[in-house]
C-alpha positions as CSV (number, residue, x, y, z in Angstrom):
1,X,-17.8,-23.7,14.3
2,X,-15.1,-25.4,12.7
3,X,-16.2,-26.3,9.6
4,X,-17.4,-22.3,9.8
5,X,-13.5,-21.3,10.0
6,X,-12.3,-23.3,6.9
7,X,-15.1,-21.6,5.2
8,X,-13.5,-18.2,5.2
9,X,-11.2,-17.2,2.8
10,X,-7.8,-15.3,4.9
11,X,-9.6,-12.1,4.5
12,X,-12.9,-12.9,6.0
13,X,-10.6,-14.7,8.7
14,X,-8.9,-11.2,9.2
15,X,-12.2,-9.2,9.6
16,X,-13.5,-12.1,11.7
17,X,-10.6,-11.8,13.8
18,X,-10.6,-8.0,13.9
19,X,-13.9,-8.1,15.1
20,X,-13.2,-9.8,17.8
21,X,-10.1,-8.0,19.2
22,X,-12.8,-5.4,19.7
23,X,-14.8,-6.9,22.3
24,X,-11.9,-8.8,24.2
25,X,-11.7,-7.9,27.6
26,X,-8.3,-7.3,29.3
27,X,-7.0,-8.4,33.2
28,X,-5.9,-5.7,35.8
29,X,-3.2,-8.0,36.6
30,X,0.4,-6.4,36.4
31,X,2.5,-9.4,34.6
32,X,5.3,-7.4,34.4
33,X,5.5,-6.5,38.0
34,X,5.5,-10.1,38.9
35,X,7.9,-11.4,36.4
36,X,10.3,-9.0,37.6
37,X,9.7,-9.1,41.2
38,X,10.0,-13.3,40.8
39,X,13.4,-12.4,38.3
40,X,15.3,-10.1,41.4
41,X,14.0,-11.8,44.3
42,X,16.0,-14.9,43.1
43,X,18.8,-14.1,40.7
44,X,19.1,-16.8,38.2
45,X,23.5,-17.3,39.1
46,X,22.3,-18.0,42.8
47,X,19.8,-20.3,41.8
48,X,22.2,-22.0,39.7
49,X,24.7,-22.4,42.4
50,X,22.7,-24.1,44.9
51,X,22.3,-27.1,42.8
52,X,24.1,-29.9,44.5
53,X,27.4,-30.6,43.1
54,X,26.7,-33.9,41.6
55,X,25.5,-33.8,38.0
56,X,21.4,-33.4,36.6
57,X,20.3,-35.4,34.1
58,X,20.0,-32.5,32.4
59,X,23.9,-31.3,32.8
60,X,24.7,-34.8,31.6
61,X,23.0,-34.6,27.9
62,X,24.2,-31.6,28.0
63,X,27.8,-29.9,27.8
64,X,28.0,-26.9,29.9
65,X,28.0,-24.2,26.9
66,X,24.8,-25.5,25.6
67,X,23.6,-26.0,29.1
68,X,24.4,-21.9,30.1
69,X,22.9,-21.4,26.6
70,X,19.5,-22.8,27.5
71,X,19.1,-21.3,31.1
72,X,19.8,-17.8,28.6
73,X,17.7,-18.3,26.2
74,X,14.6,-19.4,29.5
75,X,15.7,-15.7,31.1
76,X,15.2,-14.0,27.7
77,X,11.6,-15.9,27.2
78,X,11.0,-14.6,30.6
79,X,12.0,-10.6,29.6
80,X,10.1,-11.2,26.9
81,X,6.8,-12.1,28.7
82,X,7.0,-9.2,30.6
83,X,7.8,-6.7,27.8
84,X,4.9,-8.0,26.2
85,X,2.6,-7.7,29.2
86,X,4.2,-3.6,29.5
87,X,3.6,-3.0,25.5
88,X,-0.1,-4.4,25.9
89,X,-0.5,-2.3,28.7
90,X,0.6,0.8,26.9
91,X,-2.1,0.2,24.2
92,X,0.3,-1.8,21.5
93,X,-1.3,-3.9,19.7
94,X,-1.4,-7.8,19.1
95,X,0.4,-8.7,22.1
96,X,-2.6,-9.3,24.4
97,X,-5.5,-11.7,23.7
98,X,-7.9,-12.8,25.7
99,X,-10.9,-14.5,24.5
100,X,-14.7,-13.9,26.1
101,X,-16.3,-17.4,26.9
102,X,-19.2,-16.2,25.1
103,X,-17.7,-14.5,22.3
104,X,-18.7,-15.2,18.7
105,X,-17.7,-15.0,15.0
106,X,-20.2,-13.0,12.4
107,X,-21.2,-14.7,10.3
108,X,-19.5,-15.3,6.5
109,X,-20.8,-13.3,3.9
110,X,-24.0,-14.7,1.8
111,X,-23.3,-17.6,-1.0
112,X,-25.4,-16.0,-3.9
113,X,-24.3,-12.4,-4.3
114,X,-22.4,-13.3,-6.9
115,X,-24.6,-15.8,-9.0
116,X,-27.0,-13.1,-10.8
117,X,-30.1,-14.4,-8.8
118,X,-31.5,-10.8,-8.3
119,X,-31.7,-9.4,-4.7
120,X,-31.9,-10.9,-1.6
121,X,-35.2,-11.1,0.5
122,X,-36.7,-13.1,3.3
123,X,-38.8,-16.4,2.1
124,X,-41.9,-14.8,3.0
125,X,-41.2,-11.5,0.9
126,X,-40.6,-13.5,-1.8
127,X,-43.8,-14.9,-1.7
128,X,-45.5,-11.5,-1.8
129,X,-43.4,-10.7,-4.6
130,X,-44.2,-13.2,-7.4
131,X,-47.0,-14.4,-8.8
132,X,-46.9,-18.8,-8.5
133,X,-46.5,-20.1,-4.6
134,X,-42.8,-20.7,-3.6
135,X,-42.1,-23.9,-2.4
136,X,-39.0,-25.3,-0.3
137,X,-37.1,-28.9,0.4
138,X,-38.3,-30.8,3.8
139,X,-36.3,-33.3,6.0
140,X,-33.2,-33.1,4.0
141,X,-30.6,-31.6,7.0
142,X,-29.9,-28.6,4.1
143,X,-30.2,-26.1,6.3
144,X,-31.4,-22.2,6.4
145,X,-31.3,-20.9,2.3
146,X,-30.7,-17.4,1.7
147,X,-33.6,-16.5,-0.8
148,X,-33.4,-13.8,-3.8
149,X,-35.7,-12.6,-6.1
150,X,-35.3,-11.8,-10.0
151,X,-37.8,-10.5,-12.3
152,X,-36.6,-12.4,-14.8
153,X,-38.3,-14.4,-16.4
154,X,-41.9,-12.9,-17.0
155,X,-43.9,-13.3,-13.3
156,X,-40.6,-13.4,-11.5
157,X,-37.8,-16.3,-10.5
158,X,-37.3,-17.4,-6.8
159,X,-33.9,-18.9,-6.3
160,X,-32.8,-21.0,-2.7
161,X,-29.4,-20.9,-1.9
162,X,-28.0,-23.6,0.7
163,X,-24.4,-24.0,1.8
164,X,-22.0,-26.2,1.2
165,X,-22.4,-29.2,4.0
166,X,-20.8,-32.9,4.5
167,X,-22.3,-35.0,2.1
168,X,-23.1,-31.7,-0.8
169,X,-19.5,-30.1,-1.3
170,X,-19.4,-26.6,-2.8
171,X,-20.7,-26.7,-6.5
172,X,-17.8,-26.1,-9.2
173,X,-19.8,-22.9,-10.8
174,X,-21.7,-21.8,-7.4
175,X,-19.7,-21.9,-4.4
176,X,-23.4,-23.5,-3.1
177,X,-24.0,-26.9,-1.8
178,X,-27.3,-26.9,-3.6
179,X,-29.0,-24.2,-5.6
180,X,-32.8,-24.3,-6.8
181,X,-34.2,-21.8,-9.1
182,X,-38.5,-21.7,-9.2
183,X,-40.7,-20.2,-12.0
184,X,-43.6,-20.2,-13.9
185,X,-42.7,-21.6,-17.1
186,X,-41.4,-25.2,-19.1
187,X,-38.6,-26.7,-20.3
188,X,-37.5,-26.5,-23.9
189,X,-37.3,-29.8,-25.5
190,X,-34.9,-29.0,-28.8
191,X,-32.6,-27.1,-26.3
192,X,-32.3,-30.5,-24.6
193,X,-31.7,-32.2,-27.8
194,X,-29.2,-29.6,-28.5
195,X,-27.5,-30.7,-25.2
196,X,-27.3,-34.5,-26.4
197,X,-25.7,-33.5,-29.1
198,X,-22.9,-31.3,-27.6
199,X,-22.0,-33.8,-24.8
200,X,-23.8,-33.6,-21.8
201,X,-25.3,-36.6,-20.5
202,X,-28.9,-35.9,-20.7
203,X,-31.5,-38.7,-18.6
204,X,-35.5,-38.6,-18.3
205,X,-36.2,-39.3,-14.6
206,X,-39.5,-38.5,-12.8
207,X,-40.2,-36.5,-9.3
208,X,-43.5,-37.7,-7.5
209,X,-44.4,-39.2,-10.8
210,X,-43.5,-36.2,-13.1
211,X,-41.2,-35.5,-15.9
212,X,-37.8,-34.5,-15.5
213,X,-34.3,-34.5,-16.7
214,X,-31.1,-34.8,-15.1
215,X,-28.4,-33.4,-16.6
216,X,-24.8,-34.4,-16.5
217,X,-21.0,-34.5,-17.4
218,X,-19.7,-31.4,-19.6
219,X,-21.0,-28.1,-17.9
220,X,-23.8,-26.3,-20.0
221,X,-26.2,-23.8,-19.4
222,X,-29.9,-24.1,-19.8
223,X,-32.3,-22.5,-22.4
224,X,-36.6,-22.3,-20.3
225,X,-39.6,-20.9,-21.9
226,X,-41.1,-18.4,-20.2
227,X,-45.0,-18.8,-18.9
228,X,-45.8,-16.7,-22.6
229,X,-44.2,-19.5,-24.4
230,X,-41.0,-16.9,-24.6
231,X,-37.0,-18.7,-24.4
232,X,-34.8,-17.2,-22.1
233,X,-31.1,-18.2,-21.7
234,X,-29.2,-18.8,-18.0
235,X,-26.1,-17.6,-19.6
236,X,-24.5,-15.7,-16.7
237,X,-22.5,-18.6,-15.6
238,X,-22.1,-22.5,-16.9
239,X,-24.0,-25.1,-14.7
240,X,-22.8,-28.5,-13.1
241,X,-25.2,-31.4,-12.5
242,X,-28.6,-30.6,-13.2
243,X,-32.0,-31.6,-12.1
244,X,-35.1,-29.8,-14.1
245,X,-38.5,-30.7,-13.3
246,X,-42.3,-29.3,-13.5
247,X,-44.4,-29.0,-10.8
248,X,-48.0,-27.8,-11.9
249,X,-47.4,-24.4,-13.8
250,X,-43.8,-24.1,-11.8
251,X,-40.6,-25.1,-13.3
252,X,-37.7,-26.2,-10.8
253,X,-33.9,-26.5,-11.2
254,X,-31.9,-28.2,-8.6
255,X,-28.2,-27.6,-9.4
256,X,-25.8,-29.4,-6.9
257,X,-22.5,-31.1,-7.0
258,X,-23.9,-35.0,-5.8
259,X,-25.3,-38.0,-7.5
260,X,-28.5,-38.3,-9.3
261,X,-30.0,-40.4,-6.4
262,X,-29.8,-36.9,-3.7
263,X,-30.5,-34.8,-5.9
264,X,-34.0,-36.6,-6.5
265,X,-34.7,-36.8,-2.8
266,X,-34.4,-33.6,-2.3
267,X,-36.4,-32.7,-5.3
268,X,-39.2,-34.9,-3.5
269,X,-39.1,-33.2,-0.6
270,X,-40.1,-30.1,-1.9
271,X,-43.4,-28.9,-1.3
């Protein structure tokens, strides 16, 4: 739940909070009857002069100014309590708060709205919806993904979106702990070249024994070729570091802000 709350930016915190104020539930119990009745019953100059005549520790730090100051200020935190607990009463609000034991935060709004993924579906829509099989990561503690389908490129795109967690901070360009687009098509060898030459840090890696590049250093964006043999551009946004492989006919990118090593274990685990 923490790590939930330093998620949200201070306007999802306000709706968060705002939400809650709407199912608090609020005690019968007259606070300000009691403060007063506890105020009059004793007045504070009679309690004060039945303190025995030798010094308090408290009256020796203490001159007596400061001292009559401080037994003030207590009585005006004490009128205070109660006016609060009459404005709450009265319907004003802020100034009562009492939590449910079983009350709960929504939840903070989805990762990949604003990454140009297409729209967002349930995993097993997206498998009706394109034409290869989707597959996912295993055993790598990423969590749920929110799923979203493009038709873009020809036969469709399928892109898994899982938060930010210990150990996979929030990408640079994503906001995502790890993002992995899926689609029927291949990776275009002179737009890697092109990428060697420009600066990024370009390596040939394998996944379960097939070819792949991992892409690092200066943020780029990726050029694929379509299942027709077409180029298509991800220009929407730049990309961080990169994992591209082929699985079959299916192309996979893994984009997350870790090291080489993860990102090629979770790229294993996906079946």
């Amino acid at each position: 739940m923490a790590d939930r709350l330093r998620a949200f930016t201070d306007e999802q915190l306000e709706r968060a909070l705002a939400d809650v104020g709407a199912h608090l539930a609020y005690p019968d119990l007259d606070v300000a009857a009691v403060v007063v009745r506890r105020l009059t019953a004793q007045p504070v100059a009679q309690r004060i002069a039945r303190q025995p005549a030798r010094p308090g520790i408290l009256e020796r730090l203490l001159p007596r100014r400061p001292l009559r100051r401080a037994v003030a200020l207590a009585v005006a935190l004490l009128v205070l309590v109660a006016t609060a607990a009459v404005a709450g009463r009265l319907g004003l609000p802020g100034l009562r708060i009492i939590f449910q034991p079983h009350a709960t935060l929504p939840s903070p709004p989805p990762v990949g709205t604003h990454l140009f993924l297409g729209h967002r579906i349930t995993l097993a829509e997206a498998r009706d919806q394109v034409s290869f099989r989707v597959v996912v990561p295993h055993g790598e503690g990423l969590g749920p993904a929110e799923v979203y389908v493009s038709v873009v490129p020809s036969g469709g795109r399928v892109s898994l979106v899982y938060r930010a967690r210990p150990g996979l901070p929030a990408g640079r360009f994503t906001g995502a702990g790890v993002l992995i687009t899926e689609f029927r098509g291949s990776i275009d060898p002179l737009f890697v070249k092109k990428l060697v030459a420009t600066g990024t840090n370009v390596e040939f890696v394998e996944v379960r024994a097939e070819p792949a590049y991992w892409f690092s250093g200066a943020p780029h964006e990726l050029t694929y070729v379509d299942e027709h043999g077409r180029p298509f551009p991800d220009s929407q946004r730049l990309a961080g570091n990169t994992l591209v492989w082929v699985d079959g006919d299916l192309t996979l990118r893994l984009e997350c802000r870790c090291s080489e090593g993860r990102a090629l274990r979770i790229a294993s685990s996906v079946r």
